[in-house]
C-alpha positions in Angstrom: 83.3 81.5 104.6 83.3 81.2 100.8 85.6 83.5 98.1 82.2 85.8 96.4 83.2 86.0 92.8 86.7 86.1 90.1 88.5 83.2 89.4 88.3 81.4 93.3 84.8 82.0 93.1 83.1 79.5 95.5 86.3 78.0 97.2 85.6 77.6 101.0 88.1 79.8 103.2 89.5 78.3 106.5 89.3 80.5 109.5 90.1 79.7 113.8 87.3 77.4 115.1 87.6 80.2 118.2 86.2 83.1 118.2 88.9 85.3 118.4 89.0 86.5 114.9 85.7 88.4 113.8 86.4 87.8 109.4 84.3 90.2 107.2 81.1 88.7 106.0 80.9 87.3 103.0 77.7 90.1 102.4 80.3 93.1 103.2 83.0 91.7 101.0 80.6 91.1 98.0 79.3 95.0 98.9 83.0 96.4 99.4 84.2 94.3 95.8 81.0 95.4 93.7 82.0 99.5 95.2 85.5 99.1 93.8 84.5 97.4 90.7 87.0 96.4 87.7 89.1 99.6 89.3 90.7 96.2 91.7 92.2 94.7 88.5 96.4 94.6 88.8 96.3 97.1 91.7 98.7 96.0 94.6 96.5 96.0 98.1 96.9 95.3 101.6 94.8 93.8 104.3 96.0 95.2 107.6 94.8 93.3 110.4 94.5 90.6 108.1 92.9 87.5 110.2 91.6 85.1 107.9 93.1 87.1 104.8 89.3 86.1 103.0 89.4 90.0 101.9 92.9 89.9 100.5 92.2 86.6 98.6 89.0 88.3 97.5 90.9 90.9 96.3 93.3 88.6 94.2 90.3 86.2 93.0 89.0 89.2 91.5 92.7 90.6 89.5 94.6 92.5 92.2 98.2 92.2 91.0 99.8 91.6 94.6 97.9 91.6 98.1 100.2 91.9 101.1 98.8 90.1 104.1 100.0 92.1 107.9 98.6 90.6 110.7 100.5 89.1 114.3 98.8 86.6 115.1 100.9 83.6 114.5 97.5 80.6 114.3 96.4 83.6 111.6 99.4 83.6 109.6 99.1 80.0 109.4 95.3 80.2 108.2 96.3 82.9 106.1 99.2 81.0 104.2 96.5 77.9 104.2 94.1 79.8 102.1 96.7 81.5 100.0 97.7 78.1 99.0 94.5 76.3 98.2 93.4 79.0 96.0 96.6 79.1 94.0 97.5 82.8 95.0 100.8 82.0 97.2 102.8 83.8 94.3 101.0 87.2 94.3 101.1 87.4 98.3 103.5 88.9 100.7 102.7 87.3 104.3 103.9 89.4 107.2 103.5 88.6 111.3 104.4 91.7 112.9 101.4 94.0 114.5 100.0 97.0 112.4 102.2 100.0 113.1 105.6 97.8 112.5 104.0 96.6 109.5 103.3 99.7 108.2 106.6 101.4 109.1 108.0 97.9 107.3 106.7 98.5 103.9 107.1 102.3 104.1 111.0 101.3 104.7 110.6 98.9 101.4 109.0 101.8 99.4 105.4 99.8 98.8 103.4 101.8 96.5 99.8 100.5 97.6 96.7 101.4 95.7 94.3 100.2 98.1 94.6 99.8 102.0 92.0 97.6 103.5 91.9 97.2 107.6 88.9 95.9 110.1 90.8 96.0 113.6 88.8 95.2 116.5 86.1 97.1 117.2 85.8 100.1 119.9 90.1 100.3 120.5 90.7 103.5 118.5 92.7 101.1 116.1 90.6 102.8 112.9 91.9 106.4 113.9 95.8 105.2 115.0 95.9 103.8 111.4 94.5 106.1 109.8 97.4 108.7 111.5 99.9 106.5 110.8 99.2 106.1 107.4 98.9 109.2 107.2 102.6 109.9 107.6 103.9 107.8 105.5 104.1 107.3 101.6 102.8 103.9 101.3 99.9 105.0 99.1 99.7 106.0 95.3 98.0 109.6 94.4 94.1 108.8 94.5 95.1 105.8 96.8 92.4 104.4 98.5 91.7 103.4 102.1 89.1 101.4 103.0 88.2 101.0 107.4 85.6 98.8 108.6 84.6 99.6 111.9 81.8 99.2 114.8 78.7 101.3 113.9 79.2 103.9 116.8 82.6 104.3 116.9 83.7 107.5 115.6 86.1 107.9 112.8 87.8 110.9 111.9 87.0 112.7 108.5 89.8 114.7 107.4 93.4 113.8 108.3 96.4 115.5 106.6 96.4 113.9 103.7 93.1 111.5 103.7 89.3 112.5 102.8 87.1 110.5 104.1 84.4 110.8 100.6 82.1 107.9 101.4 80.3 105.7 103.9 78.1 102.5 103.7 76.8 100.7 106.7 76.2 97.1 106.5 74.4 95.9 109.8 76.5 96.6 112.8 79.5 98.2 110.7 80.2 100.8 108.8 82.9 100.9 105.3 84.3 103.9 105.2 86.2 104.9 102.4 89.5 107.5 102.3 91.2 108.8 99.2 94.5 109.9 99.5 94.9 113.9 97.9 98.3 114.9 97.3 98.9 118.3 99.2 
């Protein structure tokens, strides 16, 4: 697993040797970068349900400002902090082990302005919907915010949710990108 493009272009990520963590594919993250564009340039971002963190590091490689990294599994926080510092982006990071909703509810408390929300949970839990409500309710995200779930190819996402559109879908062999804004009401 390999950073695409930006200035880690080409360093090789570590991720578990076990296949507990699924990490999105280097082809999905080149895809998901080349939709956002130069628009990912000193944005801050989060990957929920980080694992690896190769999306958030993506992210930085190619000029986010600051990526926060959620995820609770302790061996991933360790791979995560790993990559962080053999790409030189440990100073534009915020690493957190707590699960999703906690997470969430923490940088809602610390009055995070994101402008992009990236999550890939595991696949077929209704994880992509629960989010998707949480964030929902909270004001983690900038007007025209965006929100960015991967998910399994037949599970079903919802479309409109308070506050979130969902504007845009792309699959990429057995998941789907599926792209929210955030509309002020």
């Amino acid at each position: 697993m390999r950073i695409v493009a930006g200035k880690n272009k080409g360093n090789v990520l570590k991720s578990p040797r076990d296949l507990s963590v699924r990490p999105t594919s280097e082809k999905v993250r080149e895809a998901l970068f080349d939709i956002l564009g130069t628009s990912i340039r000193e944005t801050c971002f989060l990957d929920l349900f980080a694992g690896t963190g190769a999306v958030g590091i993506e992210a930085l490689s190619r000029g986010a400002r600051k990526v926060i990294f959620i995820e609770k599994e302790l061996k991933c926080i360790k791979i995560i902090k790993e990559n962080l510092e053999k790409t030189g982006n440990s100073q534009n990071a915020a690493v957190y082990k707590i699960d999703f909703l906690s997470g969430l509810k923490l940088l809602a408390r610390k009055n995070y302005l994101l402008d992009y929300v990236f999550f890939d949970p595991p696949y077929n839990r209704g994880l992509v919907n629960i989010s998707l409500l949480e964030i929902s309710k909270l004001a983690i995200l900038r007007p025209n915010g965006l929100i960015i779930a991967q998910h399994y190819k037949k599970e079903k996402v919802m479309e409109n949710l308070n506050n979130l559109k969902l504007f845009k879908q792309k699959r990429y062999g057995e998941c789907y990108l599926s792209f929210y804004e955030y509309v002020n009401i």
